[in-house]
C-alpha positions as CSV (number, residue, x, y, z in Angstrom):
1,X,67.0,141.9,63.2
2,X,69.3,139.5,65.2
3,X,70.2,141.7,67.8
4,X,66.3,142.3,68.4
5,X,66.0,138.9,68.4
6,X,69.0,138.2,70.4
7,X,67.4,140.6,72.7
8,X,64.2,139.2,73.6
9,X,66.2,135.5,73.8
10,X,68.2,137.3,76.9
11,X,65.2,138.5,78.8
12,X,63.5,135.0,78.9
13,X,67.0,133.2,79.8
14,X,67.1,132.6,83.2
15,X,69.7,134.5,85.4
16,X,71.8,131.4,85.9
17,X,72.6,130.5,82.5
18,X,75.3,131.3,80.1
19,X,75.2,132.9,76.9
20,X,77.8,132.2,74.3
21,X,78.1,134.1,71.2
22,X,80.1,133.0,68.2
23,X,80.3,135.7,65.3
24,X,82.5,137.3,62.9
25,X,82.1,140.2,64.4
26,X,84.5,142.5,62.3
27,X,84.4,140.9,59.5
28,X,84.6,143.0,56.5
29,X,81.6,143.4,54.1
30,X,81.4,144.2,50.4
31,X,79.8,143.5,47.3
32,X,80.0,141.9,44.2
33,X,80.8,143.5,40.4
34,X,77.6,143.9,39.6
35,X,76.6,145.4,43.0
36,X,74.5,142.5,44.5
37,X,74.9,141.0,47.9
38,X,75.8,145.0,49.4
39,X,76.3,145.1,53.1
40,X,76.6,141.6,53.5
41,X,79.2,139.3,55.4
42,X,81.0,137.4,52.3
43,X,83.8,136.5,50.0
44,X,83.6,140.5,48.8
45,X,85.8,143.1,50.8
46,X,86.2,146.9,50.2
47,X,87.8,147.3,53.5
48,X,84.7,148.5,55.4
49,X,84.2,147.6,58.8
50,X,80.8,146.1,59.7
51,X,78.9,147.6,63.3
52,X,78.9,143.8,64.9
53,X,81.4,144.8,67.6
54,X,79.8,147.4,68.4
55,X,76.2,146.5,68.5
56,X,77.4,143.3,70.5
57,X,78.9,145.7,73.2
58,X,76.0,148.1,73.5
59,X,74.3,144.5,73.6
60,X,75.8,143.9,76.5
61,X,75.9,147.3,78.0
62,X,72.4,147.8,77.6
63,X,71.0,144.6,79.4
64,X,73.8,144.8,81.9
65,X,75.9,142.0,81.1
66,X,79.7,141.1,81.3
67,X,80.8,140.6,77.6
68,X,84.6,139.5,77.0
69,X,85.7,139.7,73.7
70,X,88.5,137.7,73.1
71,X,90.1,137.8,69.5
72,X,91.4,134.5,67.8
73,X,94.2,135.2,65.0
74,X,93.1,134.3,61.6
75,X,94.1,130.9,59.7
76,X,95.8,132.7,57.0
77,X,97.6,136.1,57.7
78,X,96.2,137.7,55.1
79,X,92.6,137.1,55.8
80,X,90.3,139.7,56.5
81,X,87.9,137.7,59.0
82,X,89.0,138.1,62.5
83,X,86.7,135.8,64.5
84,X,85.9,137.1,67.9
85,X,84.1,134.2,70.8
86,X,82.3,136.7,73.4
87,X,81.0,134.7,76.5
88,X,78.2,137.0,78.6
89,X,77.6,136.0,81.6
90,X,73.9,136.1,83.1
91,X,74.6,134.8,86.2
92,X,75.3,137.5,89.2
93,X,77.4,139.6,86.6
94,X,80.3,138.4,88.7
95,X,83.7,138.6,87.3
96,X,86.2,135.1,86.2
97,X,86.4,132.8,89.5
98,X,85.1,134.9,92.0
99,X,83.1,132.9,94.8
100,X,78.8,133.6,94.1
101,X,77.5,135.2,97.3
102,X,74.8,132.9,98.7
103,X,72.5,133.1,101.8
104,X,74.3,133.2,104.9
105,X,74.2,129.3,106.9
106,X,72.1,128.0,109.4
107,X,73.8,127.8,112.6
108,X,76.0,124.2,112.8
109,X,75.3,122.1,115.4
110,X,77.4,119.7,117.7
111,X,77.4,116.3,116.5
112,X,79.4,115.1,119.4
113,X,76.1,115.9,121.2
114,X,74.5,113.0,119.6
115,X,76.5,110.1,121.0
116,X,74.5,110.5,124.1
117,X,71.5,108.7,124.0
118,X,69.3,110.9,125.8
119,X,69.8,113.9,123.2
120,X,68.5,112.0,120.3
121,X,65.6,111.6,122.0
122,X,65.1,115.0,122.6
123,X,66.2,115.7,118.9
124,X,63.1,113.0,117.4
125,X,60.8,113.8,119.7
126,X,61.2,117.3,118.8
127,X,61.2,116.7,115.4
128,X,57.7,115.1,116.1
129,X,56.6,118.3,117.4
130,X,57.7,120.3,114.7
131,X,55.8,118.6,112.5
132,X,53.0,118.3,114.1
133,X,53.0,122.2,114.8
134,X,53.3,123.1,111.1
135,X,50.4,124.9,109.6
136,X,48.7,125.0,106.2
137,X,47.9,121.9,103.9
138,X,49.5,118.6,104.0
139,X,52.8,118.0,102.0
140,X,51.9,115.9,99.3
141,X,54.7,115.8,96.6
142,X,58.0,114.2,96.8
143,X,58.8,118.0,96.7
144,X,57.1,119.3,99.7
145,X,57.7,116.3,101.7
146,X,61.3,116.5,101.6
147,X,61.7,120.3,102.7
148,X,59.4,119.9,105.3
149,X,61.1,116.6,106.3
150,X,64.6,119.0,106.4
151,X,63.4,121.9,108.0
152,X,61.8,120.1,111.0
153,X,64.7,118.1,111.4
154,X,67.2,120.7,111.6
155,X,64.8,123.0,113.8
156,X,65.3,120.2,116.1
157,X,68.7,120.2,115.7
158,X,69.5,123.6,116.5
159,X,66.5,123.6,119.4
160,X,68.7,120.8,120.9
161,X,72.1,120.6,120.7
162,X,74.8,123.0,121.3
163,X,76.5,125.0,118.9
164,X,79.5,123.2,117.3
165,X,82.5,124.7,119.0
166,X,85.0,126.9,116.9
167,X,87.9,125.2,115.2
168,X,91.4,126.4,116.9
169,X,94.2,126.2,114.4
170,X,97.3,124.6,116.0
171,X,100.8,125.3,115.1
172,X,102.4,123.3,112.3
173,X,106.4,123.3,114.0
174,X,107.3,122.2,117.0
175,X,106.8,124.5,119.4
176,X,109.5,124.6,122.7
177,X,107.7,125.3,126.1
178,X,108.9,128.6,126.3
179,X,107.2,129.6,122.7
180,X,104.2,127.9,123.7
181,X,104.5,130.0,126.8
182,X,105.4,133.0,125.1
183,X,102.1,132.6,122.7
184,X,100.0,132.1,125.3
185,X,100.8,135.1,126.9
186,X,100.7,136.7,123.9
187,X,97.0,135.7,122.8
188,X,95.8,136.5,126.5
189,X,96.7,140.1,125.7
190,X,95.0,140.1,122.7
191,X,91.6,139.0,124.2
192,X,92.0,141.1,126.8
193,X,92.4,143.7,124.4
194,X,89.7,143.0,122.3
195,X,87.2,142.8,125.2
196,X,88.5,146.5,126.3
197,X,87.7,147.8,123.3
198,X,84.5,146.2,122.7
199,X,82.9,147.8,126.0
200,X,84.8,151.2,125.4
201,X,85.2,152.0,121.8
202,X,88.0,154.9,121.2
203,X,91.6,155.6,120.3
204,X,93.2,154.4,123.2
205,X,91.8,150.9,123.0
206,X,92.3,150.7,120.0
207,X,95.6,151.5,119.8
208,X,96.1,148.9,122.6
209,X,94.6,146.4,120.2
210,X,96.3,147.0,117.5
211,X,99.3,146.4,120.3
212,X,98.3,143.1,121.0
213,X,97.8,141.8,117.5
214,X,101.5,142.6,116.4
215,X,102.9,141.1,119.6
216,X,100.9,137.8,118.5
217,X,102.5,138.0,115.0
218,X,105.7,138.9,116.8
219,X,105.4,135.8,119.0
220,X,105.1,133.5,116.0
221,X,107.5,134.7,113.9
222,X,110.4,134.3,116.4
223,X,109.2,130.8,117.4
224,X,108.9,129.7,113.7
225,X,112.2,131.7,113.2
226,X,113.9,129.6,116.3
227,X,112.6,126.2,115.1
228,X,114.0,127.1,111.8
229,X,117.3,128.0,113.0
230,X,117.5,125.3,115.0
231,X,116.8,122.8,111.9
232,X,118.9,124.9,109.3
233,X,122.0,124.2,112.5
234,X,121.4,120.7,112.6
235,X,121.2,120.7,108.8
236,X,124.9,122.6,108.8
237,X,126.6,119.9,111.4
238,X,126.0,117.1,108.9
239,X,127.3,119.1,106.0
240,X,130.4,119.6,107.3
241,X,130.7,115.8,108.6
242,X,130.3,115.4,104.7
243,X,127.6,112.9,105.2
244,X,125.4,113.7,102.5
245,X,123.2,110.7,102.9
246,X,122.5,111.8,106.2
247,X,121.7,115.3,104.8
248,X,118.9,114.1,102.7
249,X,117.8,111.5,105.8
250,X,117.9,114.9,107.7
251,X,115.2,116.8,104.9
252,X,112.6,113.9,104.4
253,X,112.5,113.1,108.0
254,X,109.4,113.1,109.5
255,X,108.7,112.7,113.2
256,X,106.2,109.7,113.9
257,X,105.3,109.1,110.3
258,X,107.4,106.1,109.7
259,X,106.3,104.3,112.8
260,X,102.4,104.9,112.0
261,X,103.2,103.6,108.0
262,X,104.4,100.6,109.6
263,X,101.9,99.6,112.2
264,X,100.0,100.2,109.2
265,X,101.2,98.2,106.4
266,X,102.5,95.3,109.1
267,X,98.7,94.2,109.8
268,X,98.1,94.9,106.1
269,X,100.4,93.2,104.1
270,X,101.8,90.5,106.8
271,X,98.7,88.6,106.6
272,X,97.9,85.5,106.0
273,X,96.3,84.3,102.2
274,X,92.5,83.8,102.7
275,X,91.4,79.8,102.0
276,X,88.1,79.2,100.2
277,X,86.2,76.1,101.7
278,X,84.2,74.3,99.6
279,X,81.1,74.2,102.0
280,X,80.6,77.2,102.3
281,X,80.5,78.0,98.7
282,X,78.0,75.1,98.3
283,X,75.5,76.6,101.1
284,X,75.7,79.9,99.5
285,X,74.7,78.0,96.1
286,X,71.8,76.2,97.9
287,X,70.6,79.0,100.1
288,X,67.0,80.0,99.8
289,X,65.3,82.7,99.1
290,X,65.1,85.6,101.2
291,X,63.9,89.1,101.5
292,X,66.8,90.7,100.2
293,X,66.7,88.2,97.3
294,X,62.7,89.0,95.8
295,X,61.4,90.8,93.5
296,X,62.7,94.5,93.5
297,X,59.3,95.9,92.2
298,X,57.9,96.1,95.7
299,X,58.2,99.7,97.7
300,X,60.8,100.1,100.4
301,X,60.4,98.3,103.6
302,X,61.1,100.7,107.2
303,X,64.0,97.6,107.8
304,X,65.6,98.3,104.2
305,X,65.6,102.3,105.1
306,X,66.7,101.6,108.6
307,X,69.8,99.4,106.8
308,X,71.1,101.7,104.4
309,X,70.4,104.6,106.7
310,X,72.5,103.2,109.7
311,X,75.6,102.2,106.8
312,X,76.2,105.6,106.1
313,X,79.3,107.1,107.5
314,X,79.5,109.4,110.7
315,X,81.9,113.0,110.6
316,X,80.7,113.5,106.5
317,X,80.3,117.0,105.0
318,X,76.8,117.8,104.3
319,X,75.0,118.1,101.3
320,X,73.5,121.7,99.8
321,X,70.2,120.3,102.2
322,X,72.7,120.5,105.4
323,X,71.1,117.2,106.9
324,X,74.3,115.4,108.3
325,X,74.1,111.4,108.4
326,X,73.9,111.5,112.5
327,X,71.1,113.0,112.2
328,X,69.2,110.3,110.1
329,X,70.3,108.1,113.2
330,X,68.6,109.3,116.4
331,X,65.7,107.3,116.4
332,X,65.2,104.6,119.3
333,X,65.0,100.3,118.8
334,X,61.5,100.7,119.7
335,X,59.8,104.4,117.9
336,X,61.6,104.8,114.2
337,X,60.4,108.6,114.2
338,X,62.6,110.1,111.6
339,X,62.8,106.8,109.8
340,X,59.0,106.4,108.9
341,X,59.0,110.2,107.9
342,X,61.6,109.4,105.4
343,X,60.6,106.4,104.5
344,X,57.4,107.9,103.5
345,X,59.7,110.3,101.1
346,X,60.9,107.3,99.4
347,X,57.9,105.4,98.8
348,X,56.5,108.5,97.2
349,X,59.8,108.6,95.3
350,X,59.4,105.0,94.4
351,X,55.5,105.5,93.0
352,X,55.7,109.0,91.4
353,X,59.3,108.7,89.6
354,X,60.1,112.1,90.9
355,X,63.0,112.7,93.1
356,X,63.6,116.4,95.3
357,X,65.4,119.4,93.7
358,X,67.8,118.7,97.2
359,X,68.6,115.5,96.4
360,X,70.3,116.0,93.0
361,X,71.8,119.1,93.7
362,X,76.0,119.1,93.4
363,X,78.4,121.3,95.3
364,X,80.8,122.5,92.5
365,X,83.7,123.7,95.2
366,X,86.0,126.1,92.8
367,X,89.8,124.8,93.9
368,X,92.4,127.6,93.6
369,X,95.8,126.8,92.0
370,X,97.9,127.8,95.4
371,X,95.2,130.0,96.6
372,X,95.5,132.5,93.7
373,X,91.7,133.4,92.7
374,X,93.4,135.2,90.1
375,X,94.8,132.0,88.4
């Protein structure tokens, strides 16, 4: 009866959620003296086995499910109860820390696009358009409003602006002319290559490829291997001077970082003690009432959305809704397009108590220790 019933709870979970079974699972069962209480979990044993760990496998075998058994030792060593904590995952049957497979992103635009006036224009008045060009009933829930407010905003976007350019990863030693020379040469080849074998596909091109990439790893590996031996020298001509305080100068050195910590901390902590003058604490006392200071019942004004919207930060990952904070910005001084759209979101915010799915989702970003998934 409780695996029946266990069964029918799994098939109305949804496919997200986690399952956690707690059981004496092989536990031993008995009865009494007088024969009561047979085949029952309890304080009788006659060294029989129950079927628990198996019935919770073919559980989880039958509705597909990743069951882990994992055995805790007993309080006392002579007990015959042998808990067992199962977790069964529901979610993706995906194994311990492996990253969930999600639809593929929209294409990133180039936010250095919009520091030029003219393409926020052309990024709210094509937002206008898209909205105006959608079909089908008015949005009327906070809900609705807010996907259709994302979707016609990043339409526009990607209508636009360019695509963001492709991060180049740039060496981490310090490279000589000739290895910076040498790996230049040496990535040429390798696009070269790679465009060969792109328009003619066979052995030979491939072979040519294949070329090209191990002269690029070549090509690294000496330079890192020369700017090592060159450090590991210098490191060797104080040793022998027996300067060890110069050794350990030599280790922690880092080019430019002491010169930025001090133009940093020598504004910072070389400045002067702020004064307090009286007036101006007596005019703050005495000032009067303004908007900022009413009543907070009232909805949100287009010059409160326009205030917080312009004092968020520029260059900010995105949320799980991928609008970026530049893109909240484009409007003009004199048509607040994008602004009275969402500050139409908020006001129904404000009136119904309901806020968006999107804006309470979290990104949960899983953080390898050293880049072992395995750990």
């Amino acid at each position: 009866m409780f695996w029946e019933k266990l069964d029918s709870l799994v098939r109305r979970i949804p496919a997200k959620e986690c399952l956690f079974v707690l059981m004496d699972a092989n536990a031993q069962t008995g009865g009494g003296i007088a024969g009561e209480n047979e085949g029952t979990m309890g304080e009788y044993g006659r060294n029989e086995l129950n079927d628990n760990g198996r019935l919770l496998l073919t559980f989880a075998t039958d509705n597909r499910l990743a069951g882990v058994p994992q055995p805790v030792r007993p309080v006392r060593a002579d007990s015959d109860h042998n808990i067992v904590v199962a977790t069964v995952d529901l979610g993706g049957r995906l194994a311990h820390n492996r990253p969930i497979r999600t639809n593929p992103k929209r294409r990133q635009f180039n936010r250095q696009d919009l520091q030029v006036e003219a393409a926020r224009w052309a990024v709210s008045q094509r937002f206008l358009c898209n909205l105006l060009a959608r079909s089908g009933a008015p949005a009327t829930t906070a809900q609705e409003m807010a996907k259709e407010f994302t979707e016609a905003l990043l339409g526009a976007a990607e209508t636009e602006l360019s695509e963001e350019p492709r991060r180049r990863r740039t060496p981490e030693w310090n490279m000589t002319a000739a290895a910076r020379a040498a790996l230049a040469t040496a990535l040429d080849k390798r696009r070269a290559a790679r465009h060969a074998f792109k328009a003619r596909p066979n052995a030979a091109t491939w072979r040519i490829l294949k070329a090209a990439c191990k002269g690029v790893k070549a090509t690294i590996a000496t330079s890192v291997y020369d700017h090592l031996e060159g450090y590991v020298t210098e490191l060797e001509a104080i040793y022998q001077d027996r300067d060890m305080r110069g050794l350990y100068q030599h280790l922690k050195r880092s080019t430019g970082l002491s010169g930025r910590q001090l133009r940093f901390f020598d504004t910072l902590l070389n400045s002067k003690s702020p004064t307090l003058n009286p007036d101006v604490v007596e005019q703050v006392t005495q000032r009067p009432a303004t908007r900022a200071t009413r009543r907070l019942a009232a909805v949100p004004d287009l010059e409160e959305v326009e205030v917080a919207t312009k004092g968020l930060g520029n260059w900010k990952a995105v949320g799980p809704d991928l609008l970026a904070a530049e893109l909240l910005k484009v409007d003009g001084d004199d048509e607040p397009i994008v602004l009275e759209r969402l500050r139409a979101i908020f006001v129904e915010v404000w009136n119904g108590g309901e806020m968006p799915q999107e804006w309470k989702d979290a990104i949960i970003k899983v953080l390898y220790k050293k880049g072992d998934r395995s750990n």
